[in-house]
One Martini backbone bead per residue (centre of mass of N, CA, C, O) as a GRO file, in nm:
protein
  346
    1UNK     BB    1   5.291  -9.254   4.704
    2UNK     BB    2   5.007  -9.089   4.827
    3UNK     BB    3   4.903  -8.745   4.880
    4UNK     BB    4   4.629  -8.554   4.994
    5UNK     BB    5   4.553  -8.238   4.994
    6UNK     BB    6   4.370  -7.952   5.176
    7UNK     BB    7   4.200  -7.916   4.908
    8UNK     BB    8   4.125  -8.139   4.714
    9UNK     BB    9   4.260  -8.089   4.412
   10UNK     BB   10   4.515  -8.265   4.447
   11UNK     BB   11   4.859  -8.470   4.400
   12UNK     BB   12   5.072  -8.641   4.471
   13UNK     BB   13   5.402  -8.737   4.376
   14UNK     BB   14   5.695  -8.805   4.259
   15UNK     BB   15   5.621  -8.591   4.003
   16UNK     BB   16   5.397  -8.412   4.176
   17UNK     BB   17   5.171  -8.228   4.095
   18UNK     BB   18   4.817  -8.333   4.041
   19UNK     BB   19   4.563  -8.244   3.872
   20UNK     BB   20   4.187  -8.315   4.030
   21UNK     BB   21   3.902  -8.334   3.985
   22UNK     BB   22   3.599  -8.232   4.140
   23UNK     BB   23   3.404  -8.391   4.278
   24UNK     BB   24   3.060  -8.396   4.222
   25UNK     BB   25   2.786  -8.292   4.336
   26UNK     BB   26   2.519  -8.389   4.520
   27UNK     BB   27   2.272  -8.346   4.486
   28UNK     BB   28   1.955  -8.190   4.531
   29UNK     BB   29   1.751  -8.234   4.760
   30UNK     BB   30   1.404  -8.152   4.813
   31UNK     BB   31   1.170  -8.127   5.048
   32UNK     BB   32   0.895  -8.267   5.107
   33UNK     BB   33   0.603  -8.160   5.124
   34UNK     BB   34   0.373  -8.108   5.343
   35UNK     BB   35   0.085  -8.217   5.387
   36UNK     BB   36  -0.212  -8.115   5.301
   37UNK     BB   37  -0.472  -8.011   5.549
   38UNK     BB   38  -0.814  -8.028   5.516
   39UNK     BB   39  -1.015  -7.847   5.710
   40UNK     BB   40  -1.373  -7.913   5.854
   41UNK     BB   41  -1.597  -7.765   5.996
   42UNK     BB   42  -1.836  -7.847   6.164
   43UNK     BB   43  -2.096  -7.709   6.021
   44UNK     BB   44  -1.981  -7.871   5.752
   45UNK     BB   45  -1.996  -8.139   5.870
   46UNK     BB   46  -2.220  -8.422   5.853
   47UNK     BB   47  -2.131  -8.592   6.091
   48UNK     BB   48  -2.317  -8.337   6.260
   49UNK     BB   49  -2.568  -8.251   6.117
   50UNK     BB   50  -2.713  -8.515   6.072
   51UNK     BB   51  -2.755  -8.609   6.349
   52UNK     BB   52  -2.892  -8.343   6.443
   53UNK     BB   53  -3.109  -8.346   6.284
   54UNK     BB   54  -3.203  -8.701   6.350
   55UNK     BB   55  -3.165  -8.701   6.669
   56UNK     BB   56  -3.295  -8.412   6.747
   57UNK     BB   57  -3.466  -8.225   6.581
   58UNK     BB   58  -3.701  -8.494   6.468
   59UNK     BB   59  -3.774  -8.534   6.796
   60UNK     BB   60  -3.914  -8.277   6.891
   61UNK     BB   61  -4.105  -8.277   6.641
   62UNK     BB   62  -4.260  -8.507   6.746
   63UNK     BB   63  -4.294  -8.457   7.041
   64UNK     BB   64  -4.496  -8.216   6.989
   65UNK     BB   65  -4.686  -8.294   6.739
   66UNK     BB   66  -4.578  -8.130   6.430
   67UNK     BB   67  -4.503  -8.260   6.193
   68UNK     BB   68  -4.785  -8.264   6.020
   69UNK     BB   69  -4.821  -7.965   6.018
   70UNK     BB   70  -4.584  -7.910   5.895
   71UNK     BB   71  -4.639  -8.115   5.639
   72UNK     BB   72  -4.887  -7.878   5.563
   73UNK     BB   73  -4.752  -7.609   5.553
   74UNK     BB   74  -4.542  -7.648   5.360
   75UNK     BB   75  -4.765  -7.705   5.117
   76UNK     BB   76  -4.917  -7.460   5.124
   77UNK     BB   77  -4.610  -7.278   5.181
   78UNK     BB   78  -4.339  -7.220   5.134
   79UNK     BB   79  -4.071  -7.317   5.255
   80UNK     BB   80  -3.992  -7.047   5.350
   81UNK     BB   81  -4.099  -6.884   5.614
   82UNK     BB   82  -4.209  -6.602   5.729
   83UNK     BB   83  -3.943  -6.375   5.924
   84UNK     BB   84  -3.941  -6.073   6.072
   85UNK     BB   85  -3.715  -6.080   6.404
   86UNK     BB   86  -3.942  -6.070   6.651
   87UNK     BB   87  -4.132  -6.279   6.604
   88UNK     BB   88  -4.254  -6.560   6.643
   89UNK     BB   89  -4.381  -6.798   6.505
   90UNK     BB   90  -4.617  -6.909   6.386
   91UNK     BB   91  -4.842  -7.134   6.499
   92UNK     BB   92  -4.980  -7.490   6.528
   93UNK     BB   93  -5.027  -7.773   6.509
   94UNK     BB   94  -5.092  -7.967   6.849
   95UNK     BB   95  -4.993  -8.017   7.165
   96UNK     BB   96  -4.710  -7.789   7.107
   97UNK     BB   97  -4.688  -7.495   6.943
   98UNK     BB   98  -4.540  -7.267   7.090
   99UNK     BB   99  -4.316  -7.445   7.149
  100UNK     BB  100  -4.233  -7.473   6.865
  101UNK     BB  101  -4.201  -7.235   6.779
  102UNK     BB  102  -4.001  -7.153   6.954
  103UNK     BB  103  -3.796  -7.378   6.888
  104UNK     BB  104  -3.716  -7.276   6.568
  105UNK     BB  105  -3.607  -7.038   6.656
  106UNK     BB  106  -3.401  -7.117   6.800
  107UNK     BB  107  -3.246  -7.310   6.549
  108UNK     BB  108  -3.253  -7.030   6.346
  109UNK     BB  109  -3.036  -6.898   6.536
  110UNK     BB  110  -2.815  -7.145   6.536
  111UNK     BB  111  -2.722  -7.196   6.274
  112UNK     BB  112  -2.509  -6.965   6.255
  113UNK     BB  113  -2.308  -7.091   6.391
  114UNK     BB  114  -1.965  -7.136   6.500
  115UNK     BB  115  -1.893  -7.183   6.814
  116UNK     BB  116  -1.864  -7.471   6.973
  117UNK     BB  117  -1.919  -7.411   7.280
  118UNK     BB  118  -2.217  -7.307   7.217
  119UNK     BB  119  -2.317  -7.580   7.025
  120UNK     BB  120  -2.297  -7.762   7.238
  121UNK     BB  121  -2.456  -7.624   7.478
  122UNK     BB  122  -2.736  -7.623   7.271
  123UNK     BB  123  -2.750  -7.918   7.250
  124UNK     BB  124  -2.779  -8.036   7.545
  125UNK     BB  125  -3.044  -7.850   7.617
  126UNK     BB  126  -3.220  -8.003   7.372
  127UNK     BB  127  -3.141  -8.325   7.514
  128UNK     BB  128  -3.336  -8.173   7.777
  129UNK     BB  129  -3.566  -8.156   7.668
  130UNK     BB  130  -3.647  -8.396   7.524
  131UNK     BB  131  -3.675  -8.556   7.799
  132UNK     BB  132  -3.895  -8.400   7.880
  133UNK     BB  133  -4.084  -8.497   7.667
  134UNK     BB  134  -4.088  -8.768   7.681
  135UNK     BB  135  -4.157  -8.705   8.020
  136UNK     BB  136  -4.425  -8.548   8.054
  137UNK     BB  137  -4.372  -8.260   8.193
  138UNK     BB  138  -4.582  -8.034   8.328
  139UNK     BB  139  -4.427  -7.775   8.258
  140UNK     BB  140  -4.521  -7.742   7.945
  141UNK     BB  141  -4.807  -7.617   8.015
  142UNK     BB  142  -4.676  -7.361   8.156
  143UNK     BB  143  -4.489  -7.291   7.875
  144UNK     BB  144  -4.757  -7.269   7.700
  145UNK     BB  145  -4.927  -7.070   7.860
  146UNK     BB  146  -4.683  -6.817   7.848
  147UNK     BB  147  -4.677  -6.799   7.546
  148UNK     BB  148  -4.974  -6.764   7.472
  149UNK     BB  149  -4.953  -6.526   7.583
  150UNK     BB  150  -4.737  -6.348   7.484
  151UNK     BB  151  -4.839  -6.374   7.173
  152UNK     BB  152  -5.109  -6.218   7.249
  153UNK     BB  153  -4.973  -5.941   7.343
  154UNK     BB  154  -4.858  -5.884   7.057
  155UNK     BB  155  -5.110  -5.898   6.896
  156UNK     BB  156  -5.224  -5.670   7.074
  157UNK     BB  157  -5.064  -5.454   7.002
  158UNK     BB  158  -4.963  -5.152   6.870
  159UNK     BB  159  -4.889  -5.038   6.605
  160UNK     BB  160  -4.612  -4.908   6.462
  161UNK     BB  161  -4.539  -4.606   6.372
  162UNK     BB  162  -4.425  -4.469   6.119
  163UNK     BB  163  -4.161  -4.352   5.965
  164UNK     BB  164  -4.090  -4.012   5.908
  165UNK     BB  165  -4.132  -3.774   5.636
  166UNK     BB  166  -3.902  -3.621   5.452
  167UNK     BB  167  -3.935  -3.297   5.396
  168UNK     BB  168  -3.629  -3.310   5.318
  169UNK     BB  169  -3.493  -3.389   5.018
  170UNK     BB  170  -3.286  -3.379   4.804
  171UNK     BB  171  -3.356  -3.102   4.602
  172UNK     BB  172  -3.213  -3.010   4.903
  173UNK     BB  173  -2.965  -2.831   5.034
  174UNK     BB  174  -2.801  -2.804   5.356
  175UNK     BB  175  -2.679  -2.633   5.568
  176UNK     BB  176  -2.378  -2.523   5.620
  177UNK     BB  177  -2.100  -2.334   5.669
  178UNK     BB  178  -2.052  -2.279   5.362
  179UNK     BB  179  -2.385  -2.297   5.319
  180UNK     BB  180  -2.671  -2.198   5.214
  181UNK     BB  181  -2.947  -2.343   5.181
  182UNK     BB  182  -3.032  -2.493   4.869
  183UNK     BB  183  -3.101  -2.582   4.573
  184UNK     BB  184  -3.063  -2.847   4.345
  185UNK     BB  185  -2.781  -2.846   4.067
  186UNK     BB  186  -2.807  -2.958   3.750
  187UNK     BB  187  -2.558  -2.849   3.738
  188UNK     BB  188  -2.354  -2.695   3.868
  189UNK     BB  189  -2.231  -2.375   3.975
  190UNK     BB  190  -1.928  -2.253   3.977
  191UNK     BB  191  -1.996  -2.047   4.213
  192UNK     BB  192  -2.096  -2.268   4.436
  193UNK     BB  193  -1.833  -2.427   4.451
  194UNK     BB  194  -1.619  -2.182   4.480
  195UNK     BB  195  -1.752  -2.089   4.756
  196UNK     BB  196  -1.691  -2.348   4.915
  197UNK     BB  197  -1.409  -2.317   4.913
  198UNK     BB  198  -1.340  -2.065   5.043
  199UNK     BB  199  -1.483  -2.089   5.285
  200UNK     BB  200  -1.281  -2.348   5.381
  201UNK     BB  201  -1.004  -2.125   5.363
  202UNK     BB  202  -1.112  -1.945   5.578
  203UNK     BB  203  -1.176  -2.165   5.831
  204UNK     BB  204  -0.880  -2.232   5.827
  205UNK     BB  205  -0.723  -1.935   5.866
  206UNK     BB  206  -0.882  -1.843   6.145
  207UNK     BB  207  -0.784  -2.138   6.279
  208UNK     BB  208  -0.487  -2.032   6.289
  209UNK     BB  209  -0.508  -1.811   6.382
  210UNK     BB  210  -0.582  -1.813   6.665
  211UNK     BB  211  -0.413  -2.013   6.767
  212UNK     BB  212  -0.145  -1.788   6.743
  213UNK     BB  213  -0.317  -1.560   6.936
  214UNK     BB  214  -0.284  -1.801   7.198
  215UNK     BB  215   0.034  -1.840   7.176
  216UNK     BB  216   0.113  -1.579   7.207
  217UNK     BB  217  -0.007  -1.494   7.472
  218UNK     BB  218   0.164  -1.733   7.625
  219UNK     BB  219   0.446  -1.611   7.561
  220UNK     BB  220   0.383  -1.316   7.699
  221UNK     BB  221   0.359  -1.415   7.985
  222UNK     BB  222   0.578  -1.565   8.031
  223UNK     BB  223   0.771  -1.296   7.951
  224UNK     BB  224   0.658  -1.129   8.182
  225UNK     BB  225   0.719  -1.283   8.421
  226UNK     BB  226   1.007  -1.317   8.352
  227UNK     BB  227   1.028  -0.960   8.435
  228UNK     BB  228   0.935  -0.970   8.726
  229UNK     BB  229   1.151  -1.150   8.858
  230UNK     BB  230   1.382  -0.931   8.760
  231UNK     BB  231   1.213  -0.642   8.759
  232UNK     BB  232   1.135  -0.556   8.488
  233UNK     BB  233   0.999  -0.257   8.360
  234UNK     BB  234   0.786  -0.126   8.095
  235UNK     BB  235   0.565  -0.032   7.879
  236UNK     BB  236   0.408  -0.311   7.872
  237UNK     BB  237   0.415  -0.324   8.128
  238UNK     BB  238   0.241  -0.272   8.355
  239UNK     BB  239   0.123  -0.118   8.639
  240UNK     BB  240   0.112  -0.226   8.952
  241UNK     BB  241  -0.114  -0.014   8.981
  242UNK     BB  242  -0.443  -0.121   8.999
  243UNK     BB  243  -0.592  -0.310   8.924
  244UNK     BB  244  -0.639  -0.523   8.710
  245UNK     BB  245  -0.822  -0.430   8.449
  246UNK     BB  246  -0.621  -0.163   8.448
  247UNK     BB  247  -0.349  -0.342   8.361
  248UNK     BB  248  -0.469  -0.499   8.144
  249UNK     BB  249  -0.561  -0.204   7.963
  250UNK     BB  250  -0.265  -0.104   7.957
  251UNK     BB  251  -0.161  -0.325   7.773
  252UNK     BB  252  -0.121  -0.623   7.565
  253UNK     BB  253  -0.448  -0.766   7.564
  254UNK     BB  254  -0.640  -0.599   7.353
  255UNK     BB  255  -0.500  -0.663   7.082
  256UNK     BB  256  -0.591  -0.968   7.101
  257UNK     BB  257  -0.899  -0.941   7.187
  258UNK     BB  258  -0.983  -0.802   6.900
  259UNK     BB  259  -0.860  -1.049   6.733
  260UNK     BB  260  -1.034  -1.269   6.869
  261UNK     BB  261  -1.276  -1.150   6.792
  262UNK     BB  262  -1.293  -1.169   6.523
  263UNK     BB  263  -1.245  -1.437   6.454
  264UNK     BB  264  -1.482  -1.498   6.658
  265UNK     BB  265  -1.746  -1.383   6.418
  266UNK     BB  266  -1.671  -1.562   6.195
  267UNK     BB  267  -1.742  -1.841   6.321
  268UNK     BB  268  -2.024  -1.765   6.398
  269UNK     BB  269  -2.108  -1.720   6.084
  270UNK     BB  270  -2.115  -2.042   6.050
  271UNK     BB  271  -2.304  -2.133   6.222
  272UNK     BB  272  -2.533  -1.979   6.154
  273UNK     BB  273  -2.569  -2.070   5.888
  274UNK     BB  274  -2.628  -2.370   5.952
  275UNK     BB  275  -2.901  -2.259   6.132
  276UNK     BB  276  -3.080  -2.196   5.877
  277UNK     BB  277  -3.334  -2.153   5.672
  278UNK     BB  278  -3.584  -2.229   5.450
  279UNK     BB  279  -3.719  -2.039   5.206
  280UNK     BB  280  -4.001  -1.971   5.041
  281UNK     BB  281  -3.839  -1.959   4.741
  282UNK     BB  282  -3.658  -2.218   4.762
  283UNK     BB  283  -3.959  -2.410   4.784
  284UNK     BB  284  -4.061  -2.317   4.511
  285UNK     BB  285  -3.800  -2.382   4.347
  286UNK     BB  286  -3.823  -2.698   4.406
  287UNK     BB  287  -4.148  -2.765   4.316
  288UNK     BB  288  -4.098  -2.671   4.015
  289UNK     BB  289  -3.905  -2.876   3.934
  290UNK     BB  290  -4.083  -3.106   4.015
  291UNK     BB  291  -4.282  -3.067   3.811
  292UNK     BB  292  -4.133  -3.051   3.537
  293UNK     BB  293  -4.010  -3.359   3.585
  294UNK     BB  294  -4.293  -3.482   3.568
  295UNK     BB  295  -4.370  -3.366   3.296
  296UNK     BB  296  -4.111  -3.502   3.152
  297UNK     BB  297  -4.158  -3.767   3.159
  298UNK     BB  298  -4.413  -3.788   3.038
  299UNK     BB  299  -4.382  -3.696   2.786
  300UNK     BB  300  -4.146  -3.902   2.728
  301UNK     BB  301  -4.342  -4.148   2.732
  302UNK     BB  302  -4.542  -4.032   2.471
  303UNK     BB  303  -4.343  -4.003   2.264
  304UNK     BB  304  -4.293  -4.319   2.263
  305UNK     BB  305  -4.617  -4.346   2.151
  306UNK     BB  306  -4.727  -4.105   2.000
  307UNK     BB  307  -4.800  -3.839   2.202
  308UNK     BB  308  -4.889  -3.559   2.283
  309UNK     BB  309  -4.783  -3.302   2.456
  310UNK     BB  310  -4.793  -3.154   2.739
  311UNK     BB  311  -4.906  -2.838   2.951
  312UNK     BB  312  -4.932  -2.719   3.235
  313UNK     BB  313  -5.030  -2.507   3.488
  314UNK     BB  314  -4.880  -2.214   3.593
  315UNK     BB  315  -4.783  -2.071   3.892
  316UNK     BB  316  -4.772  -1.752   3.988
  317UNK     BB  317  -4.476  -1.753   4.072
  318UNK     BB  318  -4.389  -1.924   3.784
  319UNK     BB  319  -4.453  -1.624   3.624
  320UNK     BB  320  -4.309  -1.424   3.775
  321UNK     BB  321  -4.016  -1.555   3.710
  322UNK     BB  322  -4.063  -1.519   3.383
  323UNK     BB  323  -4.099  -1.228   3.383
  324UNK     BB  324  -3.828  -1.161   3.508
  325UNK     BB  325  -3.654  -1.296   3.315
  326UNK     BB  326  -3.765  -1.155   3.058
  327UNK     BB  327  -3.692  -0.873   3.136
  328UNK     BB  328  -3.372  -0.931   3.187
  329UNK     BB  329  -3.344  -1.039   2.863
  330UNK     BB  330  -3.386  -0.745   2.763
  331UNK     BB  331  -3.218  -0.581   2.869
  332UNK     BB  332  -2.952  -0.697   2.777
  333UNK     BB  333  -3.009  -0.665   2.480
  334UNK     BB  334  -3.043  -0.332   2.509
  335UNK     BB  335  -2.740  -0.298   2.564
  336UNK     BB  336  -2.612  -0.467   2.360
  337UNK     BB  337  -2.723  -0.230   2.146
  338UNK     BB  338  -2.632   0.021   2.276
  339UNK     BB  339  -2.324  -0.061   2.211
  340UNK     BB  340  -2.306  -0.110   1.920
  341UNK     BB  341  -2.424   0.170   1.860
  342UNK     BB  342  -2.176   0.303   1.961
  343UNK     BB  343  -1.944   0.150   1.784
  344UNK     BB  344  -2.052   0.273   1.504
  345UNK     BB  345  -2.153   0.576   1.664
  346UNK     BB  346  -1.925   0.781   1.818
   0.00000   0.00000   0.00000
């Protein structure tokens, strides 16, 4: 008689327990996935298009007489016509020309829907449209007389203005909070960087103080109340006798209000600065560049060629400019020249 222990792992017998391996456990099936399923959007599954294309679309232009037209335009101009995105298509040859470049703008407007709803809606009036047409409805003469004004007043529109020429191209820097008018460097100098962050770290240190004095002037109201409510009265706060303004001058409002004055003084001065002008030597700098810019490509072309470079002449402006720097180039030599020999014979 055997009788087999609760943790299944042993056999009891006459002889005692005997120990028996445990049965192997069966094997681990993983469930398989679930078939992948692709759907095809409507707009792009054939049973849609097909249908669409040939039960409705080429019904329409059949029935205002525009098929012929059409396979004569495509013949003569691209497959796809120019459509400028604001005029109806031209009208072309028909018995409804005008009826016809309106459909065609509408299905073109249409092609790229993805919204189920808007495309049912959209199908379902082009085939009470084909209905109105198979049934020669006068009101299409209407719609198509309609339709021919609005495209003539169109066409007789005055054109629109061009859109204007920007005074100021890339060449200039624009003014902001922190820096003045400037040419454009390339590369930039040190200088000119250097000035950017500095100024950066000016008004926003201007503004944490500023915040500060707000701060601050808040805490002392506060701290004043609650000094008059207890009755207690010092130095610093007013004496009771007197105006506002005259309890104001005697107390501790003055040194902060002069201290938020300097400091919107500096910020007013970066606004100042963002509103500034480009000065006459700074546009004369610009265009001087730019002359010199197109005379370096000229020459490059020519370079290219084998034929000798050209040089322009220079205008007054840039004559002067070259003897102040030819100047102060003489300058700097002759100091440097009496530092020399002073380091000779001291």
């Amino acid at each position: 008689m055997a009788d087999t222990a609760g943790d299944g792992g042993t056999l009891t017998t006459k002889a005692g327990k005997v120990y028996v391996a445990r049965p192997s456990r069966l094997p681990y099936v993983r469930k398989p996935p679930a078939p992948e399923v692709h759907t095809r959007p409507f707009f792009r599954d054939p049973a849609h298009t097909r249908p669409t294309k040939w039960s409705l679309y080429r019904p329409l232009i059949r029935a205002m007489g525009g098929a012929a037209a059409l396979a004569a335009a495509r013949i003569a101009s691209p497959p796809r016509e120019a459509y400028d995105g604001f005029a109806p298509l031209t009208p072309l040859s028909g018995t409804y020309p005008h009826l016809l470049a309106s459909l065609r703008a509408r299905w073109r407007t249409a092609r790229g829907w993805t919204s189920m709803r808007d495309t049912r809606a959209f199908l379902l009036a082009e085939e009470r449209f084909l209905s109105t047409l198979s049934a020669s409805d006068p009101v299409l003469a209407k719609r198509e007389a309609a339709l021919r004004s609005s495209y003539d007043a169109y066409l007789a529109r005055p054109a629109p203005p061009p859109p204007p020429r920007p005074l100021l191209t890339g060449g200039y820097m624009r003014p902001t909070k922190f820096s003045p008018p400037l040419p454009r460097m390339k590369p930039q100098p040190r200088a000119i960087a250097g000035m950017f962050a500095h100024r950066q770290r000016k008004r926003e240190h201007r503004i944490l103080k500023l915040r500060e004095v707000f701060e601050n002037r808040r805490d002392i109201t506060a701290e004043l109340r609650m000094w008059r409510t207890l009755g207690i009265e010092d130095e610093w706060s007013s004496p009771v006798s007197g105006t506002r303004e005259e309890r104001r001058d005697a107390g501790w409002t003055p040194p902060l209000d002069a201290h938020a004055a300097r400091i919107e003084e500096g910020l007013n001065a970066d606004a100042r600065r963002a509103q500034a002008m480009f000065p006459d030597d700074v546009i004369e700098r610009v265009k001087a560049a730019r002359r010199r810019r197109d005379v370096w490509r000229v020459n490059k072309a020519r370079k290219a060629r084998g034929l000798e470079p050209i040089f322009p002449p220079r205008s007054e402006q840039e004559e002067a400019a070259r003897a102040v720097k030819r100047a102060a180039r003489e300058a700097r030599l002759a100091e440097a020249a009496a530092r020399e020999a002073q380091k000779k014979d001291p």
